[in-house]
C-alpha positions as CSV (number, residue, x, y, z in Angstrom):
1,X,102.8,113.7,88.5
2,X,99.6,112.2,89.5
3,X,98.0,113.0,93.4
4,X,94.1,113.6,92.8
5,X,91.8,114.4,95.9
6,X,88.3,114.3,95.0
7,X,85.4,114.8,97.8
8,X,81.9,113.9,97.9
9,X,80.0,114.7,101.4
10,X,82.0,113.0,104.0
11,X,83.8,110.6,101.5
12,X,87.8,111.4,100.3
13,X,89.4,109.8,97.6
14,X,92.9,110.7,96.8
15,X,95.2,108.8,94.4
16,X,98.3,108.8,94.1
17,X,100.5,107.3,91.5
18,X,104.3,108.4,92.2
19,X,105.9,107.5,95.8
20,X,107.7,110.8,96.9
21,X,104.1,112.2,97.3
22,X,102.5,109.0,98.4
23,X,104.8,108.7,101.6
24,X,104.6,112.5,101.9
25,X,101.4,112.2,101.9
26,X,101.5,109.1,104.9
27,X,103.9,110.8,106.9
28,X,101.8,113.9,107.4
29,X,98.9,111.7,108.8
30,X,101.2,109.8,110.6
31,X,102.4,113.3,112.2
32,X,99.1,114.1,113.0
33,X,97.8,111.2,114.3
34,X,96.0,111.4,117.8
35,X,94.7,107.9,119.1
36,X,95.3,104.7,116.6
37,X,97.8,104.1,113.8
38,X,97.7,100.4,112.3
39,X,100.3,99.6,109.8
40,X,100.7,96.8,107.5
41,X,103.4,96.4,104.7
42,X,105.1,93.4,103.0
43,X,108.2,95.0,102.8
44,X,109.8,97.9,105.5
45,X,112.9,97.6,104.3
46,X,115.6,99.9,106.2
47,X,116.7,102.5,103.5
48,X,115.6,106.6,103.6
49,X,112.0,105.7,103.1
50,X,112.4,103.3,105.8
51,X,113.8,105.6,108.3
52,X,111.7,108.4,107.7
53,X,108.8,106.1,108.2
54,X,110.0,104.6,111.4
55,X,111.0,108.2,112.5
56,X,107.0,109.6,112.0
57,X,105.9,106.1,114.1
58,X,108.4,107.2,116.7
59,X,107.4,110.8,117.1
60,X,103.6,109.4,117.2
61,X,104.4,106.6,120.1
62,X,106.2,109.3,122.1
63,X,103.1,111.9,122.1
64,X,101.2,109.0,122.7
65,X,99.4,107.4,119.7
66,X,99.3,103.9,120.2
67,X,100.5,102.2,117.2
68,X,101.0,98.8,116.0
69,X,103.4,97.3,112.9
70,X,102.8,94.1,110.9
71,X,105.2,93.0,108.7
72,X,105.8,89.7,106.3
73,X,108.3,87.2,107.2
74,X,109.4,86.9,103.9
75,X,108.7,90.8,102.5
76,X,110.7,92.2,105.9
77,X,113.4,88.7,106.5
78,X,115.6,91.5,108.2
79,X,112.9,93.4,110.5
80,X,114.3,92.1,113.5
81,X,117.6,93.5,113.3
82,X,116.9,96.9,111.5
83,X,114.2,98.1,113.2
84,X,111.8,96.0,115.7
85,X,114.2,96.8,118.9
86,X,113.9,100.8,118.3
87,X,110.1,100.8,118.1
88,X,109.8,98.7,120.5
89,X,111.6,100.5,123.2
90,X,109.2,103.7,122.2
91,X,106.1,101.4,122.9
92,X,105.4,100.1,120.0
93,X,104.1,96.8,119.0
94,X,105.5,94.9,116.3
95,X,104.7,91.4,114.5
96,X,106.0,89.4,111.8
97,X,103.3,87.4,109.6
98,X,104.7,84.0,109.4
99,X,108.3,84.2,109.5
100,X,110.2,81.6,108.3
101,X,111.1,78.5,110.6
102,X,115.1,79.8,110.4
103,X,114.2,83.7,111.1
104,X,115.0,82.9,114.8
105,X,115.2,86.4,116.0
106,X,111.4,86.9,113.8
107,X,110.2,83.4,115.8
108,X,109.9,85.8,119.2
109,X,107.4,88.4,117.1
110,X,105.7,86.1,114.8
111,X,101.6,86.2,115.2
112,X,101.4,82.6,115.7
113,X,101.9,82.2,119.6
114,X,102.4,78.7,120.6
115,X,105.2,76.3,121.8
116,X,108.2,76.7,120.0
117,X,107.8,73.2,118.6
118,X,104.5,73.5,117.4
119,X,105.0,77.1,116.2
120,X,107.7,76.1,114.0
121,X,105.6,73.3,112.5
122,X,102.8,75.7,111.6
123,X,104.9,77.9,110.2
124,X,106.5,75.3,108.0
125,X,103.2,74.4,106.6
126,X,102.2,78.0,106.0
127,X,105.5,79.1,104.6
128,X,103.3,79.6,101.0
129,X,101.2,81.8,103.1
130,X,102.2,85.6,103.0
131,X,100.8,88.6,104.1
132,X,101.1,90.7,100.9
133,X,99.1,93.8,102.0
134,X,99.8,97.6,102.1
135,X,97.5,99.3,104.4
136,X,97.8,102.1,107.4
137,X,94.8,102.9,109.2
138,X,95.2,106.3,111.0
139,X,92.2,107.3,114.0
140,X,89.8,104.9,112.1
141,X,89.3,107.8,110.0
142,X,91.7,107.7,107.2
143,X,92.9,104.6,105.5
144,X,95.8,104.0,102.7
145,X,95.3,101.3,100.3
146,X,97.6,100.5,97.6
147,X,100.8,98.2,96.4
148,X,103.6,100.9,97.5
149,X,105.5,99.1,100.3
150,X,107.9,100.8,102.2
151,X,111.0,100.8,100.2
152,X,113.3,103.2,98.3
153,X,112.5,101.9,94.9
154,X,109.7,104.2,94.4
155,X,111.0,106.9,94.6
156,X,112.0,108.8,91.1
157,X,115.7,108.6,90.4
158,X,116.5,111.7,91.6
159,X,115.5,110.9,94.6
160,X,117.7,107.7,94.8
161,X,115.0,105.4,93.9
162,X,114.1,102.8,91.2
163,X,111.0,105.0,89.6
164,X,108.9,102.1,90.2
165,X,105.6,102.5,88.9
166,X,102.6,102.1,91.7
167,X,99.4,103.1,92.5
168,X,98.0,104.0,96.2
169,X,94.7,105.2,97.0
170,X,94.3,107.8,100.2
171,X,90.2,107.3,101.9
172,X,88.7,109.3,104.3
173,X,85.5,109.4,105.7
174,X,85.3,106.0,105.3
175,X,83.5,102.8,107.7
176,X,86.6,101.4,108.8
177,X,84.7,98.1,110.5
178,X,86.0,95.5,107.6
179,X,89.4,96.7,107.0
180,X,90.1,96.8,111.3
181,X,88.8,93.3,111.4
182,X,91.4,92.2,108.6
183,X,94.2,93.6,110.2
184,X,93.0,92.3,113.5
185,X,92.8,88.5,111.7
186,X,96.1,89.0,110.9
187,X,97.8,90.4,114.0
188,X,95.7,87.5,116.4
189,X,96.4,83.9,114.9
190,X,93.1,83.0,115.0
191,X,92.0,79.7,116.3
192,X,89.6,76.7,114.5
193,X,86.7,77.7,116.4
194,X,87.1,81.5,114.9
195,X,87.9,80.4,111.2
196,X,84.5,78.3,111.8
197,X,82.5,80.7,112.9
198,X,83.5,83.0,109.9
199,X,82.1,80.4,107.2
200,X,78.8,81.9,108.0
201,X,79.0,85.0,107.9
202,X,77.4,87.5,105.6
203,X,79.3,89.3,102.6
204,X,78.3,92.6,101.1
205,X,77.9,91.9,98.0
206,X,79.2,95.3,96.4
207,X,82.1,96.0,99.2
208,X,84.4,99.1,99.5
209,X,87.6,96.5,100.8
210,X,88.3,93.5,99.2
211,X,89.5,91.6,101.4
212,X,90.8,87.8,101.6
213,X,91.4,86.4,104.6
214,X,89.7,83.5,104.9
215,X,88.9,80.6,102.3
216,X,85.0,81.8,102.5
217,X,86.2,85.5,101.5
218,X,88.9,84.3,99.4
219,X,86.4,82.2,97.4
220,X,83.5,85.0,97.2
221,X,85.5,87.9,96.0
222,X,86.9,85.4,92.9
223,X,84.1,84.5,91.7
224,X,82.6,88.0,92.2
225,X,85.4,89.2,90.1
226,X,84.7,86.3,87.5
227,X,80.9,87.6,87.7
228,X,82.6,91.2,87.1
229,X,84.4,89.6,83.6
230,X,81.5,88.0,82.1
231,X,79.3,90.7,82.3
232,X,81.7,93.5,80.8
233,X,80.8,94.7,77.8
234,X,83.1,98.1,76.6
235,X,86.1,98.3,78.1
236,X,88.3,95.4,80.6
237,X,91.3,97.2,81.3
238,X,94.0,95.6,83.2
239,X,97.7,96.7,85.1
240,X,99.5,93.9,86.8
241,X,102.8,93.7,88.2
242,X,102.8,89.5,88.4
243,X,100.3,88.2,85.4
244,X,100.2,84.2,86.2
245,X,96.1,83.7,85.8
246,X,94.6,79.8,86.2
247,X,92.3,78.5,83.7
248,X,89.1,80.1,85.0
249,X,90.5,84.1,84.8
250,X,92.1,83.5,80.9
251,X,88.7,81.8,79.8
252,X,86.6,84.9,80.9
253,X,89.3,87.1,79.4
254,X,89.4,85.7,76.2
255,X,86.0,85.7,75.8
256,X,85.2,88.9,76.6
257,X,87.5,90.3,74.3
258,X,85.6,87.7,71.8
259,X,82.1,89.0,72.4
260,X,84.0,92.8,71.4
261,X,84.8,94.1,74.5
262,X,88.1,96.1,75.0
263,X,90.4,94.1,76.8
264,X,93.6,95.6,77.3
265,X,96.6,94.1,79.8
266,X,99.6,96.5,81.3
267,X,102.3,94.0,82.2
268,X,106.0,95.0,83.1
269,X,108.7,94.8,80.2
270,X,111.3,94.0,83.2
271,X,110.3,92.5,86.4
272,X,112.2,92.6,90.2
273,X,111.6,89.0,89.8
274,X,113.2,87.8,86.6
275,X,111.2,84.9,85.6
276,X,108.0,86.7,85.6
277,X,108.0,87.8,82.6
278,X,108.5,84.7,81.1
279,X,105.8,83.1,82.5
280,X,103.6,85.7,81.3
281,X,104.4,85.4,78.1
282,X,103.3,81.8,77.7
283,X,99.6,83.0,77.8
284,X,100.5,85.9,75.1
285,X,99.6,83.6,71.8
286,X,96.2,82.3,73.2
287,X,95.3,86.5,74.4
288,X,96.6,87.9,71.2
289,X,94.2,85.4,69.1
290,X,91.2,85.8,71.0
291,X,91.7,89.7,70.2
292,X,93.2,90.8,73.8
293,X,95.6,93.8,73.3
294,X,98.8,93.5,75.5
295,X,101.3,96.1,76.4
296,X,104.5,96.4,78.1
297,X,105.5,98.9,80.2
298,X,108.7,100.3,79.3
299,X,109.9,103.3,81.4
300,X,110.9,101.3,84.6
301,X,109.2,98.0,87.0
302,X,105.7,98.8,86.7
303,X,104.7,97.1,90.3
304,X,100.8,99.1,89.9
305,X,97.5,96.7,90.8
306,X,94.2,98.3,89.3
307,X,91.0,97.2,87.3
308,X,88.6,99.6,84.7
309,X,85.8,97.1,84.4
310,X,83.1,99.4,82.6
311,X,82.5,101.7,85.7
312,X,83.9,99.5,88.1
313,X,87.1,100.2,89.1
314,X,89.6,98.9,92.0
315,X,93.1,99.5,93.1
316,X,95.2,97.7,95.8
317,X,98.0,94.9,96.1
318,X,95.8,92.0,94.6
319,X,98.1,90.1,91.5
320,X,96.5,88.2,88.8
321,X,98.5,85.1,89.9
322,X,98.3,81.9,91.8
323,X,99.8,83.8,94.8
324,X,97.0,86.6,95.1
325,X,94.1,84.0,93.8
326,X,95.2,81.2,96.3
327,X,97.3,82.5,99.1
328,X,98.2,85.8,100.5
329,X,96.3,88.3,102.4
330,X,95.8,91.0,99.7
331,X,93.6,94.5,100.1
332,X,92.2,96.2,97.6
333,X,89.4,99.5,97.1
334,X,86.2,99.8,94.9
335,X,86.7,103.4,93.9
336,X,83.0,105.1,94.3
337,X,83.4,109.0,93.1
338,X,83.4,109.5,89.7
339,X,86.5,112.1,89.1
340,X,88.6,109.4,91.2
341,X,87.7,106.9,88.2
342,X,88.5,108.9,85.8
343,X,91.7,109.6,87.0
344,X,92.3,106.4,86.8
345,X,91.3,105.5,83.6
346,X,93.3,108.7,83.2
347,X,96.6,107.1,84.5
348,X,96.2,104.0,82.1
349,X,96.2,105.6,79.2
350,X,99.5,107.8,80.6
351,X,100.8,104.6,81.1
352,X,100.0,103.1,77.2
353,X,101.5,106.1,75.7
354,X,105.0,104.8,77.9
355,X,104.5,101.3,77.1
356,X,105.1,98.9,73.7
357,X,101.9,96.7,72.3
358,X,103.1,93.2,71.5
359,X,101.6,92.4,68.2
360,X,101.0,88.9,66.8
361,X,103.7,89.4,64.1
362,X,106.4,91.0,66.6
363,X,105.9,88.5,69.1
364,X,106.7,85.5,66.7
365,X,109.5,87.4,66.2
366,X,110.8,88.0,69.5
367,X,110.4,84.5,71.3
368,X,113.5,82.7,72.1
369,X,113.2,79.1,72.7
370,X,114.6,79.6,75.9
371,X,112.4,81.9,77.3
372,X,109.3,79.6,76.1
373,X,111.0,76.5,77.7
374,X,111.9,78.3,80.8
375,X,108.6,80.2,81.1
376,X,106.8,76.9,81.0
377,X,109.0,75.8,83.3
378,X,107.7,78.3,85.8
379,X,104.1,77.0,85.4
380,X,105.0,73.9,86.6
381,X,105.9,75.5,89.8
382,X,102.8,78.2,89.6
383,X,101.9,77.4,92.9
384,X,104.9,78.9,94.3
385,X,103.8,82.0,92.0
């Protein structure tokens, strides 16, 4: 059990790394929230987890905390007819981030408000686009960050859940300015003149939210991160739930772990999407040779986003894949305190001592010519990935 607070002056970092105390944790905010609460999840599925979220937003609407939900189309394809009609009667706004053309009862609460006609064309064309972020922000004051959606499957077995394995990070104290004007881009479908007008505006260039909304950020924050590669020198540690990098990301891998730094990757041994996996393992041979060390997680899905570059650390819902790199809206932290890195780098090793390194000898092994043929398969169609 992992839930670490750490404080320094007005800043609060709190991680946590198992659900049951990640959406106790959320809940109690949510209780005693007093002006604003902005949610934004992939998935709200309606299970336990769901209802006891959706009961907290209810009890906050009624004392009067104005509160707004943004779902994904394709993460929530049921929102509609679980639980968009009950908040709403409490007076609560609800969206869905680019539902899909045939979601006819999501069409009325999609972000995108035009005719019907046109509306369905756009979303058509953005149908690749997803909203894959997991953020509440709570009286500007206190922000969740993280790749926990709201859904059963985090929860340990006991508790009915899948014991997914997932990492959350809880901020107080914080300048919520960039993180507001994310959600805000994705609650208002913003128009040509607005996405124009955002070209030219300024980046930090250390920031606490990484955030891609537009092409300009989108663009910025990779190469950063490429920037972040080269210049590691000890340790490049890396857990990802969806491991589908382009040619740019496995280059700088590779050769860090050439020039002797420790590169280490934490990918599932099962994934909730099947053919993962697969995929993933097509890049295993090149890694393996250029002296990366892999690992598998074992226990259970490991669905947990977070870096250890050197000092540098970050956690969120940002995949190495095509989807993250080119697509959705992701959100991720820069952790700043130096007990809050160290639980993480804390939690990684945890997680080795639960997981299985794939050795050169093992792997050659293991491969079935199906798997290759199908995992290469599912690089052809990386884009969808």
């Amino acid at each position: 059990m992992t839930t670490t607070t750490h404080k320094t002056s007005q800043l609060h970092e709190t991680i946590f790394s198992e659900g049951n105390q990640h959406f106790d944790a959320l809940i109690h905010d949510i209780n005693h929230a007093k002006q604003h609460i902005d949610l934004e999840s992939y998935g709200f599925n309606k299970d336990p987890i769901g209802d006891r979220v959706a009961e907290a937003l209810l009890a906050a609407a009624e004392r009067g905390v104005q509160v707004r939900i943004l779902v994904d189309g394709v993460g929530s394809p049921l929102w509609s007819n679980q639980y968009a009609n009950m908040l709403e009667q409490a007076g609560i706004e609800t969206k869905v981030f680019h539902p899909l053309p045939w979601q006819i009862r999501n069409l009325t609460r999609s972000t995108i408000r035009r005719p019907w006609l046109w509306r369905a064309l756009l979303l058509f064309l953005k149908c690749n686009s997803r909203n894959h972020r997991k953020v509440c922000i709570i009286d500007q004051r206190i922000v969740y960050i993280g790749s926990f959606n709201i859904r059963q499957v985090h929860l340990p077995l006991e508790e009915g859940g899948s014991n997914w394995r997932d990492t959350s990070v809880r901020i107080e104290g914080i300048d919520c300015k960039d993180i507001n004007e994310a959600f805000e881009s994705a609650w208002h479908y913003r128009t040509i003149r607005e996405r124009l007008r955002e070209l030219f505006k300024q980046m930090r260039k250390e920031p606490l939210y990484r955030l891609n909304y537009t092409r300009h950020r989108r663009r910025i924050m990779y190469k950063h991160l490429l920037r972040k590669i080269t210049r590691c020198q000890n340790r490049l540690w890396i857990t990802n739930a969806y491991f589908l990098p382009d040619n740019f990301l496995l280059k700088r891998l590779r050769d860090a772990a050439k020039r002797g730094c420790d590169v280490r990757i934490l990918l599932p041994r099962k994934s909730d999407v099947f053919m993962m996996p697969w995929a993933s393992r097509t890049f295993y041979t090149s890694l393996i040779q250029s002296g990366v060390r892999i690992f598998e997680y074992l226990p259970s899905m490991l669905h947990a986003k977070s870096l250890i570059l050197d000092d540098w650390m970050m956690v969120g819902s940002s995949n190495m894949n095509y989807r993250s790199l080119r697509h959705d809206l992701e959100a991720d932290f820069t952790l700043r305190q130096a007990s809050s890195k160290q639980t993480l780098v804390e939690l990684f090793q945890k997680d080795l001592q639960q997981a299985r390194e794939v050795t050169m000898d093992d792997w050659k092994k293991q491969q079935r010519w199906y798997k290759r043929v199908l995992g290469h398969a599912v690089l052809y169609a990386k884009y969808w990935f």
